[in-house]
ROSESE-954768 format. One record per residue (C-alpha): residue number from 0; x, z, y; residue in one letter. Coordinates in Angstrom, 1 decimal, padded with zeros to 4 digits. Example, Ala and Ser with C-alpha at 12.3 -4.5 7.8 and 13.67 -1.06 7.14 Angstrom:
<recs>
    k       X       Z       Y  r
    0   012.3   007.8  -004.5  A
    1   013.7   007.1  -001.1  S
</recs>
This chain:
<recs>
    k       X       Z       Y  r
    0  -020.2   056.1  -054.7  X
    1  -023.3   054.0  -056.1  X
    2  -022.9   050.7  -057.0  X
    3  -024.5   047.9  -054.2  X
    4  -025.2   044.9  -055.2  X
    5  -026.3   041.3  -052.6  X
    6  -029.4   040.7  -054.6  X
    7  -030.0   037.3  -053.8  X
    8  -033.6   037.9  -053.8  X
    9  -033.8   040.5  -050.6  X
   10  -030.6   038.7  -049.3  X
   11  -028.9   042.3  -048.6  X
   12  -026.7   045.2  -050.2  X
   13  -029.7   047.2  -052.7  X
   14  -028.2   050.4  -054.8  X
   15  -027.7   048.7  -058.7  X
   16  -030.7   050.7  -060.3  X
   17  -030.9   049.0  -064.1  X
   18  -034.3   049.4  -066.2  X
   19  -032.7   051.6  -068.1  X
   20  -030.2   054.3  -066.8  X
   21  -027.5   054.0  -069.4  X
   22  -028.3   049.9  -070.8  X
   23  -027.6   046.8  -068.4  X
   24  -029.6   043.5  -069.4  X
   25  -027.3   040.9  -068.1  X
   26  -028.1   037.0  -068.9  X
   27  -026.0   034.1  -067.0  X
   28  -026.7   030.7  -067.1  X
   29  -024.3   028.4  -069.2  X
   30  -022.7   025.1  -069.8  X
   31  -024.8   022.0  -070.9  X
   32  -022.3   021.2  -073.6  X
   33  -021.9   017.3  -073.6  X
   34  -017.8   017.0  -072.7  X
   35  -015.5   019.6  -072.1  X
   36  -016.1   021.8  -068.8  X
   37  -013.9   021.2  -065.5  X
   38  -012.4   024.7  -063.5  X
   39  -015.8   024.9  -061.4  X
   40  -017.6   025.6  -064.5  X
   41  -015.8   029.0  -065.3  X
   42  -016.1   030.6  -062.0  X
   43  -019.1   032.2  -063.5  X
   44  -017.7   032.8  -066.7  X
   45  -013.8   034.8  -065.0  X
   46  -016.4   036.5  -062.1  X
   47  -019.3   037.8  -064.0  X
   48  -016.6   038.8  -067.5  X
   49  -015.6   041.6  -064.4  X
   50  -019.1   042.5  -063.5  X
   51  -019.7   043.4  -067.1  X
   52  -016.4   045.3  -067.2  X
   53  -017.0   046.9  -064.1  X
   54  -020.5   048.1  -065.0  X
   55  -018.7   049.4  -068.4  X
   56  -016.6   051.2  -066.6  X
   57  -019.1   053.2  -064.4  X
   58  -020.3   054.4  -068.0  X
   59  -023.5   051.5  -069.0  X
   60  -023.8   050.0  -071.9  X
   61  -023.9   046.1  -071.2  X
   62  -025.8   043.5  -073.2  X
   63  -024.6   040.8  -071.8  X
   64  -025.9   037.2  -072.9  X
   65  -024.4   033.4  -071.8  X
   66  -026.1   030.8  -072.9  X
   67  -025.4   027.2  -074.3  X
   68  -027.9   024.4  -073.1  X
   69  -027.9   022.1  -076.4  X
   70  -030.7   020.2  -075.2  X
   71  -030.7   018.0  -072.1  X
   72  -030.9   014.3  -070.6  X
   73  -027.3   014.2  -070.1  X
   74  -026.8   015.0  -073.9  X
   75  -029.5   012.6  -075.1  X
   76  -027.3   010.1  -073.2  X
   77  -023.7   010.7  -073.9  X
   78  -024.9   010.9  -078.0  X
   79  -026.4   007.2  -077.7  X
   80  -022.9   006.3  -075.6  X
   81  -021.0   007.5  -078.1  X
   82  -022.8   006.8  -081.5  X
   83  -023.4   010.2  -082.5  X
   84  -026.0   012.5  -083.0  X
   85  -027.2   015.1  -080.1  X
   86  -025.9   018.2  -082.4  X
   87  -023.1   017.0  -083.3  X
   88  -022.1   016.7  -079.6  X
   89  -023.2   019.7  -078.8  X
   90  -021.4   021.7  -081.4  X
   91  -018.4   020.1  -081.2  X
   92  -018.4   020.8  -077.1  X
   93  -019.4   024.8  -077.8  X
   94  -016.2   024.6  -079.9  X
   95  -014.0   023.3  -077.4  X
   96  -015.8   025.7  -074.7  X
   97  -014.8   028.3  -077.4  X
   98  -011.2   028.1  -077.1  X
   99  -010.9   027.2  -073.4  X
  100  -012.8   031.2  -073.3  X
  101  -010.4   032.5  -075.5  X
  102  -007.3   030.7  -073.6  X
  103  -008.6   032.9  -070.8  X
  104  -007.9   036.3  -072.6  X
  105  -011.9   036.9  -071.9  X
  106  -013.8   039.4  -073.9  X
  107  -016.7   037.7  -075.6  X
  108  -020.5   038.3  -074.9  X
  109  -023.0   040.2  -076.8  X
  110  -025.1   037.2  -077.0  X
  111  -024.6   032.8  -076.5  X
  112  -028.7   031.5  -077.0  X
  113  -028.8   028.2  -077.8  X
  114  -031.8   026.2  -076.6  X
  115  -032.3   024.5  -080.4  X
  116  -032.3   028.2  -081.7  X
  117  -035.5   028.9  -079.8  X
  118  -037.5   026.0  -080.0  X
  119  -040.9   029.0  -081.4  X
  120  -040.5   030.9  -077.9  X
  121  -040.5   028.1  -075.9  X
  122  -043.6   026.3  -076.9  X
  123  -045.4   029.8  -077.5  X
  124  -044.2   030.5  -073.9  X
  125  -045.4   027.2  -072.9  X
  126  -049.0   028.2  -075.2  X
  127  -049.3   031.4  -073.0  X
  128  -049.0   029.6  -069.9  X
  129  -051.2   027.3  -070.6  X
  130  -053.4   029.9  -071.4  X
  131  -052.9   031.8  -068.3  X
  132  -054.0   029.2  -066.2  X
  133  -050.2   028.7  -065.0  X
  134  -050.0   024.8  -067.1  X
  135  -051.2   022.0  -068.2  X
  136  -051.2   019.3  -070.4  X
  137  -051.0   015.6  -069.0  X
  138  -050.6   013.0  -072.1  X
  139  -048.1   015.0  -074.4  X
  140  -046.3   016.4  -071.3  X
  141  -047.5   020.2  -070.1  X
  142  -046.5   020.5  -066.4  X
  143  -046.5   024.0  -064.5  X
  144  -048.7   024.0  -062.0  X
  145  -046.9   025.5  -058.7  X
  146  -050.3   026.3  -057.0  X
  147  -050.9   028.8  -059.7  X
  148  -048.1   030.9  -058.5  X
  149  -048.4   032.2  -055.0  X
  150  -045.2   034.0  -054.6  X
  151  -043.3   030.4  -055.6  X
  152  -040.2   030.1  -053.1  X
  153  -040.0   033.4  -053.1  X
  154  -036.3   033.6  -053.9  X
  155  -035.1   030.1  -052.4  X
  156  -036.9   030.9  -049.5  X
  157  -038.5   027.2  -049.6  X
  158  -042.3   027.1  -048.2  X
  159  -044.3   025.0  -050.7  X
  160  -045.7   023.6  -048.2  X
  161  -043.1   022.0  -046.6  X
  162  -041.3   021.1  -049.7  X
  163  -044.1   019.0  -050.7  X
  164  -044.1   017.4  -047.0  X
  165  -040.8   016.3  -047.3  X
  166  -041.2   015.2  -051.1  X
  167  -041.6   011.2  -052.1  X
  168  -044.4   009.9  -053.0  X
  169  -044.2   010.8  -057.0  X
  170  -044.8   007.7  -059.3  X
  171  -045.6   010.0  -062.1  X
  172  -049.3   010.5  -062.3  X
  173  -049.4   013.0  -064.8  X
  174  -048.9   015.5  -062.3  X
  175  -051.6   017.3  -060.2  X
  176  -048.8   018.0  -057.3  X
  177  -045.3   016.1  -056.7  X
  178  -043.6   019.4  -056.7  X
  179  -045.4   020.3  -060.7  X
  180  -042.5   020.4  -063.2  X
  181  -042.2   019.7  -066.8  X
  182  -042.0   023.1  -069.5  X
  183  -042.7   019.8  -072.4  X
  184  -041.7   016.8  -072.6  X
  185  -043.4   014.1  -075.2  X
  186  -041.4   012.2  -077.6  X
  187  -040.0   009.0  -076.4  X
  188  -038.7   006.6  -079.3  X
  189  -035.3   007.4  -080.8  X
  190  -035.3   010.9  -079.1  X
  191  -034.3   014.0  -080.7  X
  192  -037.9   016.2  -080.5  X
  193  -039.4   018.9  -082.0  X
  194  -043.1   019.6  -083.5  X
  195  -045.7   021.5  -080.7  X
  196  -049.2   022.1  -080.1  X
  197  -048.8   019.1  -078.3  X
  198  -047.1   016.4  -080.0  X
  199  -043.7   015.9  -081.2  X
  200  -041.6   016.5  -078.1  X
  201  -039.0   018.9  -076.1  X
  202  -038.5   021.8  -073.5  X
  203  -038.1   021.1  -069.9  X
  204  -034.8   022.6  -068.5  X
  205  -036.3   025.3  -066.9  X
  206  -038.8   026.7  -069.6  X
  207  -035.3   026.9  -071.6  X
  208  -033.6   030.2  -069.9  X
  209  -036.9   031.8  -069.5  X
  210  -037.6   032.1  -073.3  X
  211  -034.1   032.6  -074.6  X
  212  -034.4   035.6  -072.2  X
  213  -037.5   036.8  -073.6  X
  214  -036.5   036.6  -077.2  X
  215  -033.0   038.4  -076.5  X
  216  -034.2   040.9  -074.0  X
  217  -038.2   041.1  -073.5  X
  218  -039.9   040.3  -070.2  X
  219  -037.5   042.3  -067.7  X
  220  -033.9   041.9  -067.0  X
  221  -031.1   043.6  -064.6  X
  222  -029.2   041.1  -063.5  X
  223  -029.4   037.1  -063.6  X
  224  -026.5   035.6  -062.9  X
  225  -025.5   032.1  -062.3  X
  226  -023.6   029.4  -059.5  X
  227  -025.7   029.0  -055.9  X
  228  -026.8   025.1  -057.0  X
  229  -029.1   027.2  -059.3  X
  230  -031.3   028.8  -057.0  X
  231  -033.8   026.1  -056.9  X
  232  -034.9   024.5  -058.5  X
  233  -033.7   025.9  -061.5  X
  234  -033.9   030.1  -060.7  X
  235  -037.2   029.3  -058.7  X
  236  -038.9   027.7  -061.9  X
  237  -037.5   030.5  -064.3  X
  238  -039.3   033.0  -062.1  X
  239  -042.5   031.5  -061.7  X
  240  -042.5   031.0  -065.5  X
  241  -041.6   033.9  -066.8  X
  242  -043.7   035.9  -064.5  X
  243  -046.6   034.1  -065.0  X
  244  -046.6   034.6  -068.6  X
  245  -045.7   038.3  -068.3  X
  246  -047.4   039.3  -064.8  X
  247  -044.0   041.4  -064.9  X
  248  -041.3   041.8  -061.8  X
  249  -039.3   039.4  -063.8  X
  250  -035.3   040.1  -062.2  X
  251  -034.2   043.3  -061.3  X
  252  -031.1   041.8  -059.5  X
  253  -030.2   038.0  -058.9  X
  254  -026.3   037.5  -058.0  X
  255  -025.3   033.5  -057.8  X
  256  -021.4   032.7  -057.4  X
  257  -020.4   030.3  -054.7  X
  258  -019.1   027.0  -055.4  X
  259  -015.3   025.4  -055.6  X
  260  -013.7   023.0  -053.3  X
  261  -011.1   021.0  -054.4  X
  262  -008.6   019.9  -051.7  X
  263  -011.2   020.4  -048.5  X
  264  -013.9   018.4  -050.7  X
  265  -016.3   019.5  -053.0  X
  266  -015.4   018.9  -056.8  X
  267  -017.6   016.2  -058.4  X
  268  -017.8   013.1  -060.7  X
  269  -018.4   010.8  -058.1  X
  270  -014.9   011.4  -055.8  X
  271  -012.9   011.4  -059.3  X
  272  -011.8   015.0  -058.4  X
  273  -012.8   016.7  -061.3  X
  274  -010.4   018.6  -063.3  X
  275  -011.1   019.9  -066.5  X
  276  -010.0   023.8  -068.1  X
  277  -008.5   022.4  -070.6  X
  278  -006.7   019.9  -068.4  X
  279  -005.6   023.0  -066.1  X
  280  -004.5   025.1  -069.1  X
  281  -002.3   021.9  -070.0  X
  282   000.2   022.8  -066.9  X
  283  -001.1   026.2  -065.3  X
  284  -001.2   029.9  -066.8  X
  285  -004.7   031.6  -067.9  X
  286  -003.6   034.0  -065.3  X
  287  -003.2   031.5  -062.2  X
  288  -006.7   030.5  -063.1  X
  289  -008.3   034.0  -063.0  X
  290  -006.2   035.3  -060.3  X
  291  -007.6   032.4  -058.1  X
  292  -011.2   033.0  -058.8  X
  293  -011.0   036.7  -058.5  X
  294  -009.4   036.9  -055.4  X
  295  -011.5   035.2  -053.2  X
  296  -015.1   037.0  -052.8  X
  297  -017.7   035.8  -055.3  X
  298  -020.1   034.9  -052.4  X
  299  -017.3   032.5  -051.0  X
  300  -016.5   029.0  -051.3  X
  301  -013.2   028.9  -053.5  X
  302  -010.5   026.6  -052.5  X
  303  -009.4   025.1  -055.5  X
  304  -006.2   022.9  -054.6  X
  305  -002.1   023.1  -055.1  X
  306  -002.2   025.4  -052.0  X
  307  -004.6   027.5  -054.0  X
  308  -002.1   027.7  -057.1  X
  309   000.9   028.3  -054.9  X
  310  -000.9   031.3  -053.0  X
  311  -001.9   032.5  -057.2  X
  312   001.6   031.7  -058.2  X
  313   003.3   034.0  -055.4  X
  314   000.8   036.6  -055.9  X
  315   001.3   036.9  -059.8  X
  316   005.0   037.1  -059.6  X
  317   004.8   040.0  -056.9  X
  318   002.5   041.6  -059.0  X
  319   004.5   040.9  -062.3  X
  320   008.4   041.2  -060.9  X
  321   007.4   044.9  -059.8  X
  322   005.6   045.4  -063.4  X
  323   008.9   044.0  -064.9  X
  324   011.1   046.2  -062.9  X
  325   008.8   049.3  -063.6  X
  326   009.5   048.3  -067.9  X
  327   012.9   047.6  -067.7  X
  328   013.2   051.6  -066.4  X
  329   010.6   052.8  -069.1  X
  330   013.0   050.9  -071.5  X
  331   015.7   052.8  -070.8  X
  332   014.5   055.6  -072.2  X
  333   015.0   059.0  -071.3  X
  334   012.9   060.4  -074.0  X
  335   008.9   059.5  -074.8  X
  336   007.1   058.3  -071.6  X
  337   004.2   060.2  -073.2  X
  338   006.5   063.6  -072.1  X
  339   007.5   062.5  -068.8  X
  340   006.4   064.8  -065.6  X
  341   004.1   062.4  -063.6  X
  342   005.7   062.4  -059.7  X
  343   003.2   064.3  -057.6  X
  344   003.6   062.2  -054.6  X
  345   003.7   058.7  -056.4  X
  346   000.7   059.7  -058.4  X
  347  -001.6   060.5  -055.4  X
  348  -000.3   057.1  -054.2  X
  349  -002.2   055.3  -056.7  X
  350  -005.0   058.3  -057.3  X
  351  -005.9   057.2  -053.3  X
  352  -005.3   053.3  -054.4  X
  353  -007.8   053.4  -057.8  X
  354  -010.4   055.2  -055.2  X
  355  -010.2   052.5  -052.5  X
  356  -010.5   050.0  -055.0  X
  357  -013.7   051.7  -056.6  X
  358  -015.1   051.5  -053.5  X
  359  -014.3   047.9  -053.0  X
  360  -015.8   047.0  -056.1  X
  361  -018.8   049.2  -055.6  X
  362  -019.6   047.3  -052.8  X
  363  -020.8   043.8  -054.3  X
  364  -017.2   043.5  -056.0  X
  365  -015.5   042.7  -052.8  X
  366  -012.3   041.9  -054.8  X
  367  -009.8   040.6  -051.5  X
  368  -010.1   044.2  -050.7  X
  369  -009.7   045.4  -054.2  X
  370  -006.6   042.4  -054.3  X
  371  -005.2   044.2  -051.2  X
  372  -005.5   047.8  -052.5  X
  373  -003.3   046.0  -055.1  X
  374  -000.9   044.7  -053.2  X
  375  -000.3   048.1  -051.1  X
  376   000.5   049.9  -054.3  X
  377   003.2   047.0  -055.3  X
  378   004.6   047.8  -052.2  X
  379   005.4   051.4  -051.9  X
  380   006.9   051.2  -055.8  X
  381   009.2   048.5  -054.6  X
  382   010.0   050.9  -051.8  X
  383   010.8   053.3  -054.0  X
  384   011.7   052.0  -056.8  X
  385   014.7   049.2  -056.7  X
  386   016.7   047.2  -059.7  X
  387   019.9   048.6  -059.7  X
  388   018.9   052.3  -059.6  X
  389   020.1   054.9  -061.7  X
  390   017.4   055.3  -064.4  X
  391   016.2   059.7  -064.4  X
  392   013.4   060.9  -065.0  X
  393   011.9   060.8  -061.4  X
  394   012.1   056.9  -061.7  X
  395   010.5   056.6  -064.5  X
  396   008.0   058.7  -063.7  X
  397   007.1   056.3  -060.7  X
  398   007.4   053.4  -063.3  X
  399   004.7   054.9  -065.5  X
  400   002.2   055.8  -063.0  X
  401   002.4   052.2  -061.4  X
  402   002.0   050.7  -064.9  X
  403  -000.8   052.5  -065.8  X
  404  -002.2   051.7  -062.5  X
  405  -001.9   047.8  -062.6  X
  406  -003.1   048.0  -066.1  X
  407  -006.1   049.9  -065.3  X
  408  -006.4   047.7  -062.6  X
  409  -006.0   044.4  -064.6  X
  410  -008.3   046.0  -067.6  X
  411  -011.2   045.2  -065.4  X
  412  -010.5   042.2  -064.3  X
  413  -008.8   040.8  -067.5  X
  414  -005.6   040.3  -065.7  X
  415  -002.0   041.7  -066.0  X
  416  -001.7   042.9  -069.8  X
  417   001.3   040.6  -070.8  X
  418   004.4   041.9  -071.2  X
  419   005.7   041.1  -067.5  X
  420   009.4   039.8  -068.1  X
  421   007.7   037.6  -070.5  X
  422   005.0   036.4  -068.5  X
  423   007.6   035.5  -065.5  X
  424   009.9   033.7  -067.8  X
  425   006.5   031.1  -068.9  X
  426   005.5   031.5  -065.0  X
  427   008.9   030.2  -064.4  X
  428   009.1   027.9  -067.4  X
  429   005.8   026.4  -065.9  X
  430   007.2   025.9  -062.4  X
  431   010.6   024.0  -063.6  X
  432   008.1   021.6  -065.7  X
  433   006.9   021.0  -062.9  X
  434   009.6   020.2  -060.8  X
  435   011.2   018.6  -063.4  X
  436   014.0   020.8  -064.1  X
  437   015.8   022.0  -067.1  X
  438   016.1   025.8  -067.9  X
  439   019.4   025.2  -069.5  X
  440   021.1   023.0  -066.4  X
  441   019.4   025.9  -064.2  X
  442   021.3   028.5  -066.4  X
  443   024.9   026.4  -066.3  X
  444   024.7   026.4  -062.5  X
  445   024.3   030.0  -061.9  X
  446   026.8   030.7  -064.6  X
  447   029.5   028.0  -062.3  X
  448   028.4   030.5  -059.6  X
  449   029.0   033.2  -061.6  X
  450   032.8   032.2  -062.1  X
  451   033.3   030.8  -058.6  X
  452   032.1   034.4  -057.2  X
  453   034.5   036.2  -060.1  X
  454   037.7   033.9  -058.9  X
  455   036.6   034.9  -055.6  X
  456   036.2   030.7  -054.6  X
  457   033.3   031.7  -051.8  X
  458   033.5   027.9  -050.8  X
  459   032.3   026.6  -054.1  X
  460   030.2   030.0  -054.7  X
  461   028.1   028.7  -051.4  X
  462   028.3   025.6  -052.7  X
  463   026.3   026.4  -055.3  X
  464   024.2   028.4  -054.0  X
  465   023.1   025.7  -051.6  X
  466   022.3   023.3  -054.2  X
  467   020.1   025.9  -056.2  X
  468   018.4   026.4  -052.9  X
  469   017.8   023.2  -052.9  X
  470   016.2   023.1  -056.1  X
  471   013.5   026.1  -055.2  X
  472   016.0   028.1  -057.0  X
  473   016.5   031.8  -055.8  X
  474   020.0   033.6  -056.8  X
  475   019.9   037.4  -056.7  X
  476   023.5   039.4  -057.3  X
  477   023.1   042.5  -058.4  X
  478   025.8   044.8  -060.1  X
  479   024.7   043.9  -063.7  X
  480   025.2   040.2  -062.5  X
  481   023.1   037.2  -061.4  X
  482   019.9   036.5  -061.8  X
  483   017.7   033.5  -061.1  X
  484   014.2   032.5  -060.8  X
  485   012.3   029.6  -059.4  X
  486   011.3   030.4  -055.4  X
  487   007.7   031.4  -055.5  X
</recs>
């Protein structure tokens, strides 16, 4: 089945048909790296990290290139707040943006521009325009002149007309029409700028994207990526830039990410609900995080809340518990796995599972039906497969295939490749921090149990029990003895 992608620009399902039939051009729009990025900012980064994999795994080569916006307002400001140079703001936020990536387990890309790395392609972009007829200068500034480009709106939709109906009156005269937008800026005093045909100055936002794209990739990429609250202005501008320098179809394929809600309310600065990666990583798994994002459709809005982390937390541990149960019977080894007859039934279990979730992800990545797909596989090797067995060679035959199947599974959507016991122990670990309990107190109650059960005191065995409830503590007795984990 061909891959179908929602390009943003037709607003419909097209067949994924790249430039090039075995190379994907793939450019995303980054962080403007002044402070250290909240959870909303890495929806992009978990969702399209899949798309790449996925498009890997249908057999393209992927260049695949995120950017870091080193030049801004908001920069310029927080540097004069806090006494420091622009740069060395800048590249002390990549850093941290660096390891709150790697804390993710997330491959890195083929390419991160930086905007003060392609100051000549800018103002030569700028240059052409200008010369095209597309710009022009107004006192040190060069503004793009919308009228130049009919097709403007084309992807937002908007009608120029109306847009500049419903604009204010604009107080800055340099421009020839309200809705005109900066590619240069002039100097103003004590501002970091840059030499240019034009004076000392520096690049409007949108001129930014457009020639770090040209200098990585040429005039024509597959897919632009990047969150809905880029469509316009930002995407708009990029396109009426770069296509009127080139005269070139500039996107093959635009694909923007929904945005996150945080408790019912959208996440921003000014309802103090903004919670940082680093913050999340603080108290919350790597996993929790991605599992949230990928589970809810990228076109969605994604509820991002402690309801959202339970739902992640119960999900992961049904997911892990049955990849822990499938290790401990691979542990006990009959021989090398490598040798062991693969269970004909079992295996077209999950032949017919990895087919449903190809198609799923072949059809603009719908990932809840990928997630289910899952989920169905889970449960008929929990059906099958239960602690307490006697370990042969038909169980671990079932444990193999369902390994390889979540890890196949989870190689795609950078997921699932910890060691599961371990990874529920942390999960667990994580949860009693939380509920501020001890590990060791949790331990010395199930071991009272433990007794009480042995002496065959039922009274004080339910005793305990109860209280452990109590405590979101679940008791399982098996023959091997007791064993405990926090209720999930």
């Amino acid at each position: 089945m061909a891959l179908k992608i929602h390009n943003s620009m037709s607003k419909q399902l097209e067949e994924f048909v790249p430039l090039d039939p075995k190379h994907v051009k793939m450019y995303v729009c980054g962080p403007t790296v002044y402070n250290f990025l909240h959870v909303g900012n890495f929806r992009n980064v978990v969702f399209f990290n899949l798309v790449r994999q996925w498009l890997e795994h249908l057999g393209y080569q992927v260049s695949y290139a995120l950017n870091f916006t080193d030049v801004d307002d908001k920069i310029i400001h927080r540097a004069h707040e806090l006494g420091v140079s622009p740069q060395e703001l800048t590249e002390k936020y990549i850093e941290e943006y660096k390891k709150d990536f790697k804390s993710l387990g997330l491959r890195p890309h083929e390419f991160n521009p930086k905007v003060t790395e392609t100051m000549a392609e800018i103002t030569g972009m700028v240059q052409t325009l200008v010369e095209n007829g597309k710009a022009y200068e107004a006192r040190g500034d060069v503004m793009y002149s919308i009228k130049s480009f009919a097709e403007y709106g084309k992807l937002s939709g908007r009608n120029t007309d109306e847009l500049q109906a419903g604009a204010r009156v604009d107080v800055d005269e340099k421009k020839q029409n309200p809705l005109d937008f900066a590619l240069w800026k002039s100097a103003k005093p004590g501002e970091v700028a840059w030499p240019s045909p034009w004076g000392l100055g520096r690049p409007g936002w949108h001129i930014e994207c457009s020639a770090m794209i040209k200098k990585l990739f040429g005039d024509q990429i597959d897919i632009h990526g990047g969150g809905v609250d880029l469509i316009f202005p930002h995407h708009e501008n990029e396109i009426a830039q770069s296509e009127g320098c080139s005269g070139k179809h500039f996107v093959n394929c635009w694909m923007h990410v929904n945005m996150l809600n945080f408790s019912g309310q959208k996440m921003s600065k000014s309802l103090g609900n903004i919670v940082t990666m680093r913050e999340f990583l603080e108290t919350n798994s790597a996993e929790l995080y991605k599992w949230m994002i990928l589970s809810v459709h990228y076109r969605t809005m994604s509820e991002f809340g402690e309801a959202a982390i339970e739902r992640a937390v119960s999900g992961l541990a049904r997911v892990y518990s049955a990849m822990a149960l499938a290790e401990s019977y691979l542990g006990q080894s009959l021989g090398d796995p490598a040798s062991l007859t693969e269970d004909p039934a079992f295996q077209k279990i999950t032949s017919e599972a990895w087919g449903s979730i190809e198609q799923s992800l072949n059809t603009d990545f719908a990932t809840p039906e990928a997630f289910a797909t899952l989920f169905e596989v889970v449960r008929q090797f929990n059906s099958q497969v239960r602690r307490g067995m006697k370990s042969n060679a038909a169980v671990q035959s079932k444990a193999l295939l369902f390994l390889k199947f979540v890890r196949k599974f989870g190689g795609v959507m950078s997921l699932f490749q910890e060691p599961a016991q371990e990874f529920l122990t942390k999960l667990d670990d994580l949860l009693l921090k939380k509920l501020q309990l001890e590990r060791t107190d949790i331990d010395a109650l199930v071991e009272d149990r433990a007794k009480a059960r042995s002496a065959k005191d039922f009274a004080k065995s339910d005793e305990l029990r109860k209280k452990l409830n109590e405590l979101n503590i679940a008791v399982s007795d098996l023959a091997e003895g007791s064993f405990w984990e926090v209720a999930k």
